[in-house]
N, CA, C and O atoms as a printed pandas DataFrame, in Angstrom:
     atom_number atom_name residue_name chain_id  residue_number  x_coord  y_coord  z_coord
0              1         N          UNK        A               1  -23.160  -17.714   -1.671
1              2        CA          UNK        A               1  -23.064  -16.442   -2.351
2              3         C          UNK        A               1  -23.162  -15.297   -1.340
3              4         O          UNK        A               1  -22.528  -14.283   -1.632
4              5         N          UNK        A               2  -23.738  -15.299   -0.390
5              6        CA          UNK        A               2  -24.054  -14.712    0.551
6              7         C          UNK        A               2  -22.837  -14.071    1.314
7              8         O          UNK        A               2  -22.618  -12.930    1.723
8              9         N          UNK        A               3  -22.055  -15.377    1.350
9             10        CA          UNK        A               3  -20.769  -15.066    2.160
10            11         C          UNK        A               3  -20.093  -13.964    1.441
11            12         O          UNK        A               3  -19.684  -13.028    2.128
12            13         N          UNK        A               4  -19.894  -13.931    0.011
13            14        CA          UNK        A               4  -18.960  -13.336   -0.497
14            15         C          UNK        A               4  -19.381  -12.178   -0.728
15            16         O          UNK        A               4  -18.532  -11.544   -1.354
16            17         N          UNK        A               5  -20.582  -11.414   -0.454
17            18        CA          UNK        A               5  -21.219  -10.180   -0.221
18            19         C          UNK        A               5  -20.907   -9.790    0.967
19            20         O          UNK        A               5  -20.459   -8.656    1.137
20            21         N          UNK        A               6  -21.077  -10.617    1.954
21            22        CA          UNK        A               6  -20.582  -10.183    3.551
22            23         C          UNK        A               6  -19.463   -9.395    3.019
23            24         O          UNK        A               6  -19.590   -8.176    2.910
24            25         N          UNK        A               7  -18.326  -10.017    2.662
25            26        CA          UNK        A               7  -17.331  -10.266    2.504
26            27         C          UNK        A               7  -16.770   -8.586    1.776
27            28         O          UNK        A               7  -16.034   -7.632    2.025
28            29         N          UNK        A               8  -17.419   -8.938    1.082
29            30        CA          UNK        A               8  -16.954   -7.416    0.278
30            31         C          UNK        A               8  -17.699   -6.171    1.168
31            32         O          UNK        A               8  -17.418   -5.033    0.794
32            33         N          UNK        A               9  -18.358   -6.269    1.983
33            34        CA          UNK        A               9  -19.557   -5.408    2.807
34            35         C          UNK        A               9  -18.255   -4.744    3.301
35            36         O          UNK        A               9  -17.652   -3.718    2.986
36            37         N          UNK        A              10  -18.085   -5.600    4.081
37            38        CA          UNK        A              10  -16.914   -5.491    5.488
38            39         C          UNK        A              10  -15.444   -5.072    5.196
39            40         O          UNK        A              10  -14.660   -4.598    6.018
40            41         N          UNK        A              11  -15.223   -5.312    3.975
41            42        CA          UNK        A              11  -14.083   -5.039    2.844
42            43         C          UNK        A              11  -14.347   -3.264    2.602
43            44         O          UNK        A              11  -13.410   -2.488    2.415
44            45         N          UNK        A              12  -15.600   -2.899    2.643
45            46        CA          UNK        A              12  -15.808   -1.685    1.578
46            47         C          UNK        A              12  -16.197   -0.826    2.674
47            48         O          UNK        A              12  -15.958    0.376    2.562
48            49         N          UNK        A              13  -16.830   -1.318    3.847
49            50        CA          UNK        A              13  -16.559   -0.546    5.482
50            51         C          UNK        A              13  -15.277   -0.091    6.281
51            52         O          UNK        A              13  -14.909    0.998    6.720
52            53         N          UNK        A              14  -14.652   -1.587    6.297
53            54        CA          UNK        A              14  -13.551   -0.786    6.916
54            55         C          UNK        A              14  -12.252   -0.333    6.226
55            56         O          UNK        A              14  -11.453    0.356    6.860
56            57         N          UNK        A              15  -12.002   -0.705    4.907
57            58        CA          UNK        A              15  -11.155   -0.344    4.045
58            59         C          UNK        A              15  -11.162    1.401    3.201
59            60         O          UNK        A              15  -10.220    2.073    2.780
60            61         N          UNK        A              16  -12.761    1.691    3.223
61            62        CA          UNK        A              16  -13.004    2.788    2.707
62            63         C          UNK        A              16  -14.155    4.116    3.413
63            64         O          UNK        A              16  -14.158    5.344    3.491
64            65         N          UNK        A              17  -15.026    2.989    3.814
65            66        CA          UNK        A              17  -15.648    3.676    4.448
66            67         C          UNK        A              17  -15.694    4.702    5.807
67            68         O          UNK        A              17  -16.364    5.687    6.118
68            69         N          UNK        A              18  -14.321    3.712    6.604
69            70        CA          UNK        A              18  -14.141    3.938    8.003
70            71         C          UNK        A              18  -12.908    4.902    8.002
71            72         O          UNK        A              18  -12.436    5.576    8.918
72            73         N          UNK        A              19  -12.495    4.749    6.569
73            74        CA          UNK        A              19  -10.693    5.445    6.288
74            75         C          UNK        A              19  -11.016    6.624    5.994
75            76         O          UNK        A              19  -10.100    7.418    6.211
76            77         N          UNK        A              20  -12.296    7.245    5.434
77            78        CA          UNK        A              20  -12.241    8.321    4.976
78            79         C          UNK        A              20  -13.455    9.355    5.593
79            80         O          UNK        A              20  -14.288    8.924    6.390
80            81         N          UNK        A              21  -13.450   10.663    5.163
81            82        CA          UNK        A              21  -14.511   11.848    6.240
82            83         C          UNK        A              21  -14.567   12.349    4.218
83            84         O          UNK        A              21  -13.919   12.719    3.238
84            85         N          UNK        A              22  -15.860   11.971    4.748
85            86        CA          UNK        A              22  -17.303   12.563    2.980
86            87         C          UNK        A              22  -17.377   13.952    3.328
87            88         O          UNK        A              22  -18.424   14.242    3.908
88            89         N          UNK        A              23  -16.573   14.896    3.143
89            90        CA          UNK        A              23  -17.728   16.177    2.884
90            91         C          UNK        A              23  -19.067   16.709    2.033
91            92         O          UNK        A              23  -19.923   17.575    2.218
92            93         N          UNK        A              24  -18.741   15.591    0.869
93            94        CA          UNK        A              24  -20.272   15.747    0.342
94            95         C          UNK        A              24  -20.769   14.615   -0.786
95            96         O          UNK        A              24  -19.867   13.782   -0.701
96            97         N          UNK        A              25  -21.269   14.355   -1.324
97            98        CA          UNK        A              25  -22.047   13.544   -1.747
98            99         C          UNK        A              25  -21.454   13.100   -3.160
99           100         O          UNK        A              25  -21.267   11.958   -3.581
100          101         N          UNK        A              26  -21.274   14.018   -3.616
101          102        CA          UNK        A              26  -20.194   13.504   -4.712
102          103         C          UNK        A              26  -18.281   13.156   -4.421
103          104         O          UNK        A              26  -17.772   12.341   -5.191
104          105         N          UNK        A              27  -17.826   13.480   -3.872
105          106        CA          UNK        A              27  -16.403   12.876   -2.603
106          107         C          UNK        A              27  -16.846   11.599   -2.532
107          108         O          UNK        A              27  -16.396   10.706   -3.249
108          109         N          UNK        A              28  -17.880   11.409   -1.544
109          110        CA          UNK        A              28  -18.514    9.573   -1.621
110          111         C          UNK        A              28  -18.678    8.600   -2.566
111          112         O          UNK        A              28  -18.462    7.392   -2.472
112          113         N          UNK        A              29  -19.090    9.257   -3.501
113          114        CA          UNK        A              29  -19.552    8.627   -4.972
114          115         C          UNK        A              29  -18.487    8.076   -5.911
115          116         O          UNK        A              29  -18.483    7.080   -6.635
116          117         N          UNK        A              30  -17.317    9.314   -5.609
117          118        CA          UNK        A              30  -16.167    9.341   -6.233
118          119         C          UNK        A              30  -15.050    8.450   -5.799
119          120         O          UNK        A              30  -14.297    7.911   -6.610
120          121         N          UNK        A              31  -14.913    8.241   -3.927
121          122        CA          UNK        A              31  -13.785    7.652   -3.214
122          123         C          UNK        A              31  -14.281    6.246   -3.449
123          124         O          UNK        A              31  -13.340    5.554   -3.836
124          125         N          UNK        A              32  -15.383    5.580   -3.362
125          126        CA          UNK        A              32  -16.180    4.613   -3.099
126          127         C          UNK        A              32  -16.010    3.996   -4.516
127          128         O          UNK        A              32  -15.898    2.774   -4.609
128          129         N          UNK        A              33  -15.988    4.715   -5.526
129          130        CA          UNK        A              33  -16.117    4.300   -6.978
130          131         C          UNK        A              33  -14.421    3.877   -7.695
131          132         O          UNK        A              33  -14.121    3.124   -8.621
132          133         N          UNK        A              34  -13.537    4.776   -6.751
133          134        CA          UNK        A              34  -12.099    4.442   -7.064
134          135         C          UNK        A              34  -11.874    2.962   -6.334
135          136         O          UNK        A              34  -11.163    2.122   -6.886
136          137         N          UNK        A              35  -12.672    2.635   -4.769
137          138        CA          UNK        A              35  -12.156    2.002   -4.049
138          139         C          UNK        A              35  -12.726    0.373   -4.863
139          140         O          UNK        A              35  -12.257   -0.754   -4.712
140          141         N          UNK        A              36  -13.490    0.677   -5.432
141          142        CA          UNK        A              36  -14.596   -0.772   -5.773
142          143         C          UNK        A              36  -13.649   -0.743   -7.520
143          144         O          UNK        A              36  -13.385   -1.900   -7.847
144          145         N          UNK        A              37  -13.150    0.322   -8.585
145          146        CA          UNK        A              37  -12.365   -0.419   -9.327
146          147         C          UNK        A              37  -11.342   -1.300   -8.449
147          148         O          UNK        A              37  -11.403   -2.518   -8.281
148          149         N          UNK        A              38  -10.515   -0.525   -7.997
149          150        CA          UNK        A              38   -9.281   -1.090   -6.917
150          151         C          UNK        A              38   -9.805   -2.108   -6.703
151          152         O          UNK        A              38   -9.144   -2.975   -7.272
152          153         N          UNK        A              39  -10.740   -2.585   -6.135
153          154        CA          UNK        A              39  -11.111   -3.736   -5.565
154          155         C          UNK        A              39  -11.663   -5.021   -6.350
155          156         O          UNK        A              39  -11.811   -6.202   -6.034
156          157         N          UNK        A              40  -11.909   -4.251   -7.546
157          158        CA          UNK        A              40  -12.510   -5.154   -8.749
158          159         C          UNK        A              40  -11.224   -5.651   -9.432
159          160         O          UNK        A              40  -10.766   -6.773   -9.212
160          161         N          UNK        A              41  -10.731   -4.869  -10.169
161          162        CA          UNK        A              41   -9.870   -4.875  -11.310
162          163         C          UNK        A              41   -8.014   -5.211  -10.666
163          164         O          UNK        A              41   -7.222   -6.072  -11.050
164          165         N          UNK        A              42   -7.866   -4.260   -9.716
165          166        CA          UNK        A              42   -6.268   -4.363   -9.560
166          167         C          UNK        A              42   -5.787   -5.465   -8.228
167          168         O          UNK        A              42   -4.658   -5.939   -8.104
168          169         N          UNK        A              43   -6.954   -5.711   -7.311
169          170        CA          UNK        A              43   -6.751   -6.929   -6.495
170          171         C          UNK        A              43   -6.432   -8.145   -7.060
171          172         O          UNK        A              43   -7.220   -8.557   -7.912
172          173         N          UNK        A              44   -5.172   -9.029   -6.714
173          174        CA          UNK        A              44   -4.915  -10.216   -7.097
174          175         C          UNK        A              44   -6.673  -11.582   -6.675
175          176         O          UNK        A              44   -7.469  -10.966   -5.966
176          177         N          UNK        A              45   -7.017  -12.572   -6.895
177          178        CA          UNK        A              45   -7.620  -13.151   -6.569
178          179         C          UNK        A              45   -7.657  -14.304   -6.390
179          180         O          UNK        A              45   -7.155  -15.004   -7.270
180          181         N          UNK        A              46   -8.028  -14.712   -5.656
181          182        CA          UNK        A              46   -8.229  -16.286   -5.348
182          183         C          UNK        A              46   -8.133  -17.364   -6.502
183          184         O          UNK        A              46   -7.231  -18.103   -6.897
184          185         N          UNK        A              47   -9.762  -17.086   -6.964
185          186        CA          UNK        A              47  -10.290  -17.620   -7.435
186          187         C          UNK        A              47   -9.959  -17.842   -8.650
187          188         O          UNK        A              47  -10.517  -18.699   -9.334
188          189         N          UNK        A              48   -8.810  -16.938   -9.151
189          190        CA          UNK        A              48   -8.375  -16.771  -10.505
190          191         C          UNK        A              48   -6.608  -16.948   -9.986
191          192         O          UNK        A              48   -5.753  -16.067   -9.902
192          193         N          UNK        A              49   -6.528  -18.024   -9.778
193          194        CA          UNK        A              49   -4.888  -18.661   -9.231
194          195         C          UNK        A              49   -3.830  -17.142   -8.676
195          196         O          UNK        A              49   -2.615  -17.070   -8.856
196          197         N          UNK        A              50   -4.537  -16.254   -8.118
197          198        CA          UNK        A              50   -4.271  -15.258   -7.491
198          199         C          UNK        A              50   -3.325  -14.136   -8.481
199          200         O          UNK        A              50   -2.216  -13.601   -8.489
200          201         N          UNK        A              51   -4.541  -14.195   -9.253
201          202        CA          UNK        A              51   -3.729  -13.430  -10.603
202          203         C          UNK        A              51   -5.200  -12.338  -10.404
203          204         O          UNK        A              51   -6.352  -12.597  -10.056
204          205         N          UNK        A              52   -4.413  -10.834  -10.872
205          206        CA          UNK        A              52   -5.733   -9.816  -11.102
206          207         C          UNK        A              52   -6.475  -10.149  -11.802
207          208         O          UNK        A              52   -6.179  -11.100  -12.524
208          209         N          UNK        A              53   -7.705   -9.568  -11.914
209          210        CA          UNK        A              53   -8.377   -9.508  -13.193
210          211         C          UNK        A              53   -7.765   -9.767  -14.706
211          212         O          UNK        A              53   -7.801  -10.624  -15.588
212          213         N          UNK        A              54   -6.986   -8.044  -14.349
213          214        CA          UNK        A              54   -6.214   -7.575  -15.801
214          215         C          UNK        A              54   -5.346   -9.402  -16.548
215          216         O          UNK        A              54   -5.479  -10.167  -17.503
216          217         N          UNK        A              55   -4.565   -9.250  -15.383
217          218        CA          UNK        A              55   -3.670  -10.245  -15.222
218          219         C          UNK        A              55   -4.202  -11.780  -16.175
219          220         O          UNK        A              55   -3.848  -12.242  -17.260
220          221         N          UNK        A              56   -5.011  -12.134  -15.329
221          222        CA          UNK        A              56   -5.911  -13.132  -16.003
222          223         C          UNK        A              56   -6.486  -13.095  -17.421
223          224         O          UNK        A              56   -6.328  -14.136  -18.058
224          225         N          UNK        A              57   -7.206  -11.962  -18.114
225          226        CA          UNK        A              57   -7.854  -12.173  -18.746
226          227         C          UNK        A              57   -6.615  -11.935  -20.131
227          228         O          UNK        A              57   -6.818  -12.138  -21.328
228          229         N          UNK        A              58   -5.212  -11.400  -19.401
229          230        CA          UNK        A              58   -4.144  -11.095  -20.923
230          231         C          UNK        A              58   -3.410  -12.826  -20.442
231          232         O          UNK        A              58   -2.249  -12.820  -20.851
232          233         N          UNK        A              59   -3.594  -13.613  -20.042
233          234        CA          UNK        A              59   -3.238  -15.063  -19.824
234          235         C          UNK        A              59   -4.221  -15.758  -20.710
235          236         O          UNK        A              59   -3.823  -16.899  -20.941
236          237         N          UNK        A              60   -5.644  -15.420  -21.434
237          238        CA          UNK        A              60   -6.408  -15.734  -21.272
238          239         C          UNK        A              60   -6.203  -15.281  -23.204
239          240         O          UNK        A              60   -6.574  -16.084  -24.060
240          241         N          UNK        A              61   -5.822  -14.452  -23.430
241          242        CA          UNK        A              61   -5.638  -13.726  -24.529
242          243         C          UNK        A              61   -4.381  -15.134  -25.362
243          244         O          UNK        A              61   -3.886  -14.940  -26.473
């Protein structure tokens, strides 16, 4: 389980963290919060025969 926290760490560093300049505290809250749906919801996945979320759960329907 561990791994797959790394995993997203390093995902959410250099994909968002390293891509963008925060002028303030809500910008962060906001870029970080678009980047983690994106990363939740519209990424294809593995683990789910490399189907999105969305994808999956209207297969599922």
């Amino acid at each position: 389980q561990n791994a797959y926290i790394e995993s997203f760490n390093g995902r959410l560093r250099d994909e968002c963290l390293n891509e963008h300049w925060f002028p303030s505290l809500l910008h962060a809250r906001t870029e970080i919060e678009r980047w983690r749906r994106e990363y939740n919801e519209e990424r294809p996945k593995k683990a789910l025969g490399g189907l999105t979320p969305a994808a999956y759960a209207k297969q599922l329907q």
